[in-house]
C-alpha positions as CSV (number, residue, x, y, z in Angstrom):
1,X,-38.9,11.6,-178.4
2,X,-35.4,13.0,-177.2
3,X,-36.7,16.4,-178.2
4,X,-39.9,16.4,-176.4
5,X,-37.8,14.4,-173.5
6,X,-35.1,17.7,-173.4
7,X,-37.6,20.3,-173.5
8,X,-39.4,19.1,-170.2
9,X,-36.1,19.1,-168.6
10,X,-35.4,22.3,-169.5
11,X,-38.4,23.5,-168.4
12,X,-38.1,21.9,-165.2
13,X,-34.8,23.5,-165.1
14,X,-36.1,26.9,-165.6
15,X,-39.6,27.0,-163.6
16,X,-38.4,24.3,-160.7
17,X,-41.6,23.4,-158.9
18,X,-43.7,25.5,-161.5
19,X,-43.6,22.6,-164.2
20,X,-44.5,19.9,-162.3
21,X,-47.6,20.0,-164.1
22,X,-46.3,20.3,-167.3
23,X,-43.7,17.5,-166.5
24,X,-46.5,15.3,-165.1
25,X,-48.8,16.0,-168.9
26,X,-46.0,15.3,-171.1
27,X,-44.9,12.3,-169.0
28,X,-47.8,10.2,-170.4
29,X,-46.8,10.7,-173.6
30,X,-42.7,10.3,-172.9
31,X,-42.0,9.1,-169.8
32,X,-40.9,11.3,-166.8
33,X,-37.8,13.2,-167.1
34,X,-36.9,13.9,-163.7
35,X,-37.6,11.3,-161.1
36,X,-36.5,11.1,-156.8
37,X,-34.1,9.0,-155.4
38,X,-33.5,7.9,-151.9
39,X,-29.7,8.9,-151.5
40,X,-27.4,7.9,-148.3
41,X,-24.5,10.1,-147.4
42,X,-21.7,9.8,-144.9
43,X,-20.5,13.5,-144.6
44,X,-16.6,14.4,-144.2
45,X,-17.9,15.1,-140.0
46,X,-18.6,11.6,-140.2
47,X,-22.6,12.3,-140.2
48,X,-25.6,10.3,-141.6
49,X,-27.3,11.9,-144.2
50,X,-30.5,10.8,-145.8
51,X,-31.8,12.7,-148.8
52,X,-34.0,12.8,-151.4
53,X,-31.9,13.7,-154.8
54,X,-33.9,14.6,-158.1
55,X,-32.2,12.6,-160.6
56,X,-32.4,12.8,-164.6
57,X,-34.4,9.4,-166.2
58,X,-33.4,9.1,-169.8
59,X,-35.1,7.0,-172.2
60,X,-35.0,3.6,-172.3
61,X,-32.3,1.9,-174.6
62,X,-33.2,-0.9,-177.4
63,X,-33.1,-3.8,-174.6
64,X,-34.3,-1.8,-171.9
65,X,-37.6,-1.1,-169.9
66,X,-38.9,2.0,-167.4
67,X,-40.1,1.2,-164.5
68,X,-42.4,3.1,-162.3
69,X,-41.9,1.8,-158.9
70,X,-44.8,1.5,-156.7
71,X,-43.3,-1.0,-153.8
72,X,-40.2,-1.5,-152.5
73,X,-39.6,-3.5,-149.4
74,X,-36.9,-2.2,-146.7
75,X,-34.6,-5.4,-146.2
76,X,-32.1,-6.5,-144.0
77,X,-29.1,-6.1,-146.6
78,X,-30.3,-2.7,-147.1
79,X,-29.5,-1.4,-143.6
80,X,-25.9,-1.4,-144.4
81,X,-26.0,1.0,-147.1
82,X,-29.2,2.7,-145.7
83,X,-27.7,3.7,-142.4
84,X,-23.8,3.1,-142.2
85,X,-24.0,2.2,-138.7
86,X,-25.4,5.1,-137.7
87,X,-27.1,5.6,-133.8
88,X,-30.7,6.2,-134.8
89,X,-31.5,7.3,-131.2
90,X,-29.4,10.3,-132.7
91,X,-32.0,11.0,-136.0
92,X,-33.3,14.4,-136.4
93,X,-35.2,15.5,-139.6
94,X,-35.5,18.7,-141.5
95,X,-37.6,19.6,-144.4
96,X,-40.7,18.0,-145.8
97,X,-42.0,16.5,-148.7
98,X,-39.2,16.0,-151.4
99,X,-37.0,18.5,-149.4
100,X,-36.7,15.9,-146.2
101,X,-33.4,15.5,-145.0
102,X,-32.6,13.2,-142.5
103,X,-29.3,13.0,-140.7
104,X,-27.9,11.1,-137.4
105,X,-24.8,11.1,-135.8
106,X,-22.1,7.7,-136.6
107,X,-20.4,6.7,-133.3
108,X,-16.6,6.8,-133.1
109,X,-16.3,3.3,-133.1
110,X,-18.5,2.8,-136.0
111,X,-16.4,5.4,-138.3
112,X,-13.7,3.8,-139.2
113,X,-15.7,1.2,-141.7
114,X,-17.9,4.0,-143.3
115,X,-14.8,6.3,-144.3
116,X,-14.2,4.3,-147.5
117,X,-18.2,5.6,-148.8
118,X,-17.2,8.7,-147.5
119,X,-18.4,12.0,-149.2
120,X,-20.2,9.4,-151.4
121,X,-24.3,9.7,-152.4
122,X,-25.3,5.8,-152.1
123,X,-28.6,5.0,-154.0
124,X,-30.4,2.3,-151.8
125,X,-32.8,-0.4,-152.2
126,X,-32.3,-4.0,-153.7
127,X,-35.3,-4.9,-155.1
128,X,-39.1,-4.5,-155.7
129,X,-41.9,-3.8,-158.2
130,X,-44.1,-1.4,-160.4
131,X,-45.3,-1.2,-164.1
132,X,-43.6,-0.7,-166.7
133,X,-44.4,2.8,-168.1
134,X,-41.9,2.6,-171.2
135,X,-39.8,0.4,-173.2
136,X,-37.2,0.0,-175.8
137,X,-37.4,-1.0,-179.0
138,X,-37.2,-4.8,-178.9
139,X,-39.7,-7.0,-179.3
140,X,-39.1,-8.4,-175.4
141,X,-38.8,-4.9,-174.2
142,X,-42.0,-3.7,-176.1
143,X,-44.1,-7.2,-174.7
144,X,-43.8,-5.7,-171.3
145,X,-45.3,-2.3,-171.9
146,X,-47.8,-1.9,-169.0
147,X,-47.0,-5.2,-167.6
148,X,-46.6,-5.5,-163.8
149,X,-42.9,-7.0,-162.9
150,X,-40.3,-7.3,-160.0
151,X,-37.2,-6.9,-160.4
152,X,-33.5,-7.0,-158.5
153,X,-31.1,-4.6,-159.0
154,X,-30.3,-1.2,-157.1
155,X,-31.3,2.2,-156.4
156,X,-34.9,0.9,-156.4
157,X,-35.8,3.5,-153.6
158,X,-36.6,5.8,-156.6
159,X,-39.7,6.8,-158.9
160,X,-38.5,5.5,-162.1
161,X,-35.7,2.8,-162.6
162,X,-34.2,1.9,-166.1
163,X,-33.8,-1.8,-166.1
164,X,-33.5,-4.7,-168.9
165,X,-35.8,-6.2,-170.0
166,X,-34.4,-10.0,-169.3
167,X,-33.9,-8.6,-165.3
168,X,-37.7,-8.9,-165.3
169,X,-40.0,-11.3,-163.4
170,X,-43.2,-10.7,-165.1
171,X,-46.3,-11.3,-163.1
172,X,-49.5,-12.4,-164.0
173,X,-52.6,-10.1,-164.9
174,X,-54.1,-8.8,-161.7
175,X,-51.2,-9.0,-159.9
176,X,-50.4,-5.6,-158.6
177,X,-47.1,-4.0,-157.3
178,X,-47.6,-4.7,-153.5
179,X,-48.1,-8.4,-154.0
180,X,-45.0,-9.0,-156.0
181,X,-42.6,-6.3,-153.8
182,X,-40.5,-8.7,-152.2
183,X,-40.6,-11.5,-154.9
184,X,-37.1,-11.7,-155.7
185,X,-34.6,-11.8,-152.4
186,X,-36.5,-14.0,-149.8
187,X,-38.2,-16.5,-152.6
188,X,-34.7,-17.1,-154.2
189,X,-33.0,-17.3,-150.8
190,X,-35.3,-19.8,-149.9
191,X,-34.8,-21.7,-152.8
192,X,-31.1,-21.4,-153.3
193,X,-30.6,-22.9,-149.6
194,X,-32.9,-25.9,-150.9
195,X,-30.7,-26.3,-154.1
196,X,-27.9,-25.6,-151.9
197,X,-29.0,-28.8,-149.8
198,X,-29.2,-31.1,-152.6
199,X,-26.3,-30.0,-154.3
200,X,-24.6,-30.7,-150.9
201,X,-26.1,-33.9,-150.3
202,X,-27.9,-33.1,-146.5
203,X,-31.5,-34.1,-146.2
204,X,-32.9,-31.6,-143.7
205,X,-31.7,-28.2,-142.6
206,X,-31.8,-25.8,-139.6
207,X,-32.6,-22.2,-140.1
208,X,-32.1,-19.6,-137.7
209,X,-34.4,-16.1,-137.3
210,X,-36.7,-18.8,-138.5
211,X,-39.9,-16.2,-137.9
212,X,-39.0,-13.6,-140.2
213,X,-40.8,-13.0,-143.5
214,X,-38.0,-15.4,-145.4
215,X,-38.1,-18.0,-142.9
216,X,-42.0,-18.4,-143.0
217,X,-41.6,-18.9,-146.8
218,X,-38.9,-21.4,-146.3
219,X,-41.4,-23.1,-143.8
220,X,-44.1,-23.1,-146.8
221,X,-41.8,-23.9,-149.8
222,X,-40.5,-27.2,-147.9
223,X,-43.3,-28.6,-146.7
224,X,-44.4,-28.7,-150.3
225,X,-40.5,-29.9,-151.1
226,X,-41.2,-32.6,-148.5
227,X,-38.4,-31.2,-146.4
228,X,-37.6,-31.2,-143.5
229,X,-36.9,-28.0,-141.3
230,X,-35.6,-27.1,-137.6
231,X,-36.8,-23.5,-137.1
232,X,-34.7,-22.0,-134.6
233,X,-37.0,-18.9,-132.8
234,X,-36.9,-16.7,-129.7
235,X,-40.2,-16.8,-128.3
236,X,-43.2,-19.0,-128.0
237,X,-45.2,-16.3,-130.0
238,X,-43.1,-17.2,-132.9
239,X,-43.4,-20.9,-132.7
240,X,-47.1,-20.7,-132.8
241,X,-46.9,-19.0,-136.0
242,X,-44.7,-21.3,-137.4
243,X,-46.6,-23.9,-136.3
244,X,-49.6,-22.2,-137.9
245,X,-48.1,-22.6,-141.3
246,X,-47.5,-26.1,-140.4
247,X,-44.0,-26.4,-139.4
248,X,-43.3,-29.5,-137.6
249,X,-40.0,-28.8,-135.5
250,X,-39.8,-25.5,-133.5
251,X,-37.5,-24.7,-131.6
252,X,-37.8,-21.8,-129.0
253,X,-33.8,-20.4,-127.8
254,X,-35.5,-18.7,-124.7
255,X,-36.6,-21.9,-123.3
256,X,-35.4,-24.0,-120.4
257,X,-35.3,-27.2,-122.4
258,X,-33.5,-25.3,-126.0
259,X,-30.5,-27.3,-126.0
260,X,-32.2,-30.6,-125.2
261,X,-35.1,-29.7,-128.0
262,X,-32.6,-28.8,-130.5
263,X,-30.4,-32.2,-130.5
264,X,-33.5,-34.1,-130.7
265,X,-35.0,-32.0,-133.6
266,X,-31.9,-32.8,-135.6
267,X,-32.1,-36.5,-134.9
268,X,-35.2,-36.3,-136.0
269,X,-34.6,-34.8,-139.3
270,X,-30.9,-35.5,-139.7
271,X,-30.5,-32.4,-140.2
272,X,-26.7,-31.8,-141.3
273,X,-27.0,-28.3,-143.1
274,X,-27.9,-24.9,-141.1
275,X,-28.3,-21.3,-142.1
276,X,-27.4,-18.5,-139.9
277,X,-29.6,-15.6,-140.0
278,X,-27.9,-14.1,-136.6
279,X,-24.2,-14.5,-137.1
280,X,-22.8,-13.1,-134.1
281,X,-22.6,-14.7,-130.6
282,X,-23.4,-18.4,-129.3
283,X,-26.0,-19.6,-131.8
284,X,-23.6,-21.1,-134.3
285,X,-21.9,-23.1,-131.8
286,X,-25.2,-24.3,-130.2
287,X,-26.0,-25.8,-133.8
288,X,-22.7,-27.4,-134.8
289,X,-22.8,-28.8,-130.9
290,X,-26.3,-29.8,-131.0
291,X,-25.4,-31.6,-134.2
292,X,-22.8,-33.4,-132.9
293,X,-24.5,-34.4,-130.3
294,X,-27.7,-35.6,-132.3
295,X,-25.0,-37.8,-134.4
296,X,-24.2,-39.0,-131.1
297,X,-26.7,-40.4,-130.1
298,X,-27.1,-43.0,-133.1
299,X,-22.9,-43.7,-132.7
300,X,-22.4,-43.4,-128.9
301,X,-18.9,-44.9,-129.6
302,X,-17.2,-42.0,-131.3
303,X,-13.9,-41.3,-130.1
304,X,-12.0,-38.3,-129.3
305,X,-11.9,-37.1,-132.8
306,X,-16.2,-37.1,-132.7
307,X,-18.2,-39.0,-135.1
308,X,-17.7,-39.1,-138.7
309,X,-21.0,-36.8,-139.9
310,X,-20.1,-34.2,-141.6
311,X,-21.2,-30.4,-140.5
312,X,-22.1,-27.4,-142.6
313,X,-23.3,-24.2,-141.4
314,X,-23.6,-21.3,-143.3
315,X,-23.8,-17.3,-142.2
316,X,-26.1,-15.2,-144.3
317,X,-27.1,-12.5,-142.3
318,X,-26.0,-10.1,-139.1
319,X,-28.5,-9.8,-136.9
320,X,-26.6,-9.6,-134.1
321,X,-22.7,-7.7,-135.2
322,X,-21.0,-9.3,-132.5
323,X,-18.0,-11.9,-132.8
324,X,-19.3,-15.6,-134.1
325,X,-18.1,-17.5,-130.5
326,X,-17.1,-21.1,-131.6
327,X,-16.5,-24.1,-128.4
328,X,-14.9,-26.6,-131.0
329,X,-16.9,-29.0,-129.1
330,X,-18.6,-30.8,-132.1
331,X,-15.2,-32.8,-133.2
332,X,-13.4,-32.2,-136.3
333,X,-16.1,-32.9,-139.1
334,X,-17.5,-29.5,-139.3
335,X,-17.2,-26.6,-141.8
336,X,-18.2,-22.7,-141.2
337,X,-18.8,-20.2,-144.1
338,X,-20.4,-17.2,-145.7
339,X,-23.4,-18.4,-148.0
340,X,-24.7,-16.0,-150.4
341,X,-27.7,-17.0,-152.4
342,X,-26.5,-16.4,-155.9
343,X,-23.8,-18.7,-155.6
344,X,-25.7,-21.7,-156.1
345,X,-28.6,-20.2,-158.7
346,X,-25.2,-20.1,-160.2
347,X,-24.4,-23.3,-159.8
348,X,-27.3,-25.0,-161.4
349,X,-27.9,-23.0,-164.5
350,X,-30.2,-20.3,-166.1
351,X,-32.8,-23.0,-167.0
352,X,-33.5,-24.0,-163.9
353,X,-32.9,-20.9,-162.5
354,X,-35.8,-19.7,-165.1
355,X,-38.2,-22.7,-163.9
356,X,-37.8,-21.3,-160.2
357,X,-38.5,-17.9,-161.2
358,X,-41.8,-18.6,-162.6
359,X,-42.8,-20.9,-159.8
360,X,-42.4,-17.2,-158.0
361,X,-44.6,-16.0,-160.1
362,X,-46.8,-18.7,-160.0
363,X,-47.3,-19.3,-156.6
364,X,-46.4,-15.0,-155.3
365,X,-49.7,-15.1,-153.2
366,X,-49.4,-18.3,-151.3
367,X,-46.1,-19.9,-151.1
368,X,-43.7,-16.7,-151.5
369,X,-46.2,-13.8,-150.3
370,X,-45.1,-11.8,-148.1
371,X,-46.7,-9.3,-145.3
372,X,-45.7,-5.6,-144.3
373,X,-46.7,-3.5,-141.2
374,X,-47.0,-0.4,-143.4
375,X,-46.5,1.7,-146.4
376,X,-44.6,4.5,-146.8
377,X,-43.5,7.5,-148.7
378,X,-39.9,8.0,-149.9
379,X,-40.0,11.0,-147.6
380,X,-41.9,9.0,-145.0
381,X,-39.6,6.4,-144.9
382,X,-37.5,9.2,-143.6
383,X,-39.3,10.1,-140.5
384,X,-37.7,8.9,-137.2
385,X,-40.8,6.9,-136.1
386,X,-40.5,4.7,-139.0
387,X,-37.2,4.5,-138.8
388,X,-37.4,3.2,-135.4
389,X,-39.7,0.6,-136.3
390,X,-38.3,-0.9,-139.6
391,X,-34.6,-0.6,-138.6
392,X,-35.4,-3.5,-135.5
393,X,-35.9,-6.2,-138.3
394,X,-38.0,-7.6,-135.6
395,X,-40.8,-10.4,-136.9
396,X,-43.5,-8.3,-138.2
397,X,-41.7,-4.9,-138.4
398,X,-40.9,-4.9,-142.3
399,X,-41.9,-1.9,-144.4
400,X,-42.3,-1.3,-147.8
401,X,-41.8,2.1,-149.6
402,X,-44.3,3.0,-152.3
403,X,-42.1,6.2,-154.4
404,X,-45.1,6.9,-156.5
405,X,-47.0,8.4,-153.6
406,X,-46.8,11.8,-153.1
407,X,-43.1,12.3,-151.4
């Protein structure tokens, strides 16, 4: 197989777009030898640079599976890597087809925190899905030899991706690669805040950004947990479609009566836990004071200190970059951190962590589907108007790249 393997590449080597076909033909037999990969640059001028980088796929090891990726969905945590706080106003792109090059200029202010990846090609993309075109030699490897699975792990903007076998979700005949994209990041974040809760010991929690694709399957997994939400949204649009999954307390920031709406939707629920989505700005003190002032109400005899409930709120995301503003106006029983969802998958071992995973599985086209407003190339994903669109993270707005279409 190595031979056959080294003589494509050398071949590819020698001819360059003339053995496509012949790399194509023997691929079915071997595997691909040369696959794309969606590379971000910050040059030493201090410029964006988006690329597409032919990269050698070697075979898989004993324990190890190739994946073909067909769908990989553009997420918030990829924008970091993806664009290194670039000005996209600024993107300008030459080339087509695997040749595409995009590149955009990184504000002065922006520089200082990209020098350390500096002169450094980033592979980008933390999850998504495709079949598995070849595999090791072990018996678990070998079971998933055309199989369909999702997986986490990086550089998943590419063709092909070597991963192991036991990094697989394996889906369920019929299921195909679009379906089961974005089964790993928002599914297990949505869970992990529920295990979070429990292990925690809050009975209700308040999520912020509550629209997005994640929040909608937080909505959906706790109603069937029997738990209580507070959605926190920005428009009435967004609290009809929450309400159309059957959420019960939406809240909308934009209106008149938000501050009011929100103490009483934690009273309701008791609600003691939040996740931040945002990060930045007022919203972190308007929950922590909101709960506080819920607790309040059933103890209107707290003293100066503030009542004895304990607060939790969590950041996981940065929505908005600017600095988290904190009154201190919700007394001294409150706590502030970074949450990250692995921590408590962690926490409550790989058996249950397996059980969760195949609930995924289980349930990827009702309780953890997800929608996206379109499908790209890897050199389409490249192309300022979708980088416009996807790069908002607004509700509605997420994109998945498909690398096995033509580039």
């Amino acid at each position: 197989m190595s031979t056959r393997r080294d003589f494509i590449r050398t071949m590819t080597a020698i001819l360059g777009a003339q053995a496509t076909g012949l790399a194509s033909t023997f691929a079915q037999a071997v595997g691909p030898s040369i696959g794309l990969e969606l590379r971000s640059k910050v040059t030493d001028k201090g410029v964006l640079e988006l690329s597409l980088v032919p990269v050698e796929v070697r075979a898989p090891g004993v324990e190890e599976v190739l994946l073909r990726v067909e769908a990989a969905p553009i997420n918030p945590s990829d924008m970091g890597t993806l664009f290194a706080g670039a000005d996209l106003t600024t993107a300008r792109v030459t080339g087509t087809g695997a040749n595409t090059v995009l590149t955009a200029d990184i504000p002065a202010e922006r520089l200082a925190a990209a020098r350390a990846r500096m002169g450094q090609s980033l592979a980008v993309g933390m999850e998504g899905a495709g079949t598995v075109i070849e595999a090791g030699s072990s018996a678990a490897a070998q079971a998933l030899l055309g199989r369909t699975v999702a997986v986490m792990s990086r550089a998943l903007f590419s063709q092909y991706r070597l991963v192991r076998a036991d990094q697989c979700l394996v889906l369920h005949p019929g299921t195909t690669p679009r379906v089961a994209a974005a089964a790993y990041l928002n599914p297990q974040t949505a869970m992990a805040m529920v295990e979070t809760m429990r292990l925690e010991g809050h009975r209700a929690l308040v999520h912020t950004a509550a629209a997005s694709n994640l929040g909608q399957i937080l909505v959906k997994y706790c109603l069937k947990e029997q738990i209580e939400v507070v959605n926190i949204v920005r428009r009435q649009a967004q609290v009809d479609l929450l309400r159309g999954l059957g959420a019960r307390h939406v809240v909308d920031s934009s209106s008149p009566n938000y501050r009011d709406e929100l103490i009483t939707a934690i009273q309701q629920t008791g609600a003691t836990l939040a996740f931040d989505a945002v990060g930045g700005g007022n919203l972190a003190d308007d929950i922590l004071s909101a709960m506080e002032a819920a607790a309040r109400r059933g103890n209107p005899n707290a003293g100066v200190l503030g009542t004895p409930t304990r607060k939790q709120l969590y950041i996981y995301g940065s929505l908005d970059t600017s600095p988290t503003v904190l009154s201190r106006n919700f007394g001294t029983g409150w706590n502030i951190g970074i949450w990250l969802f692995t921590e408590p998958l962690a926490k409550i071992g790989p058996e249950r962590v397996r059980q969760l995973r195949q609930r995924i599985a289980d349930e990827i086209t009702t309780t953890f589907a997800s929608d996206f407003a379109a499908e790209v190339s890897l050199s389409g994903a490249l192309q300022p108007a979708a980088v416009a669109a996807y790069s908002t993270q607004a509700t509605g707005a997420k994109y998945l790249i498909n690398p096995s279409l033509a580039p």
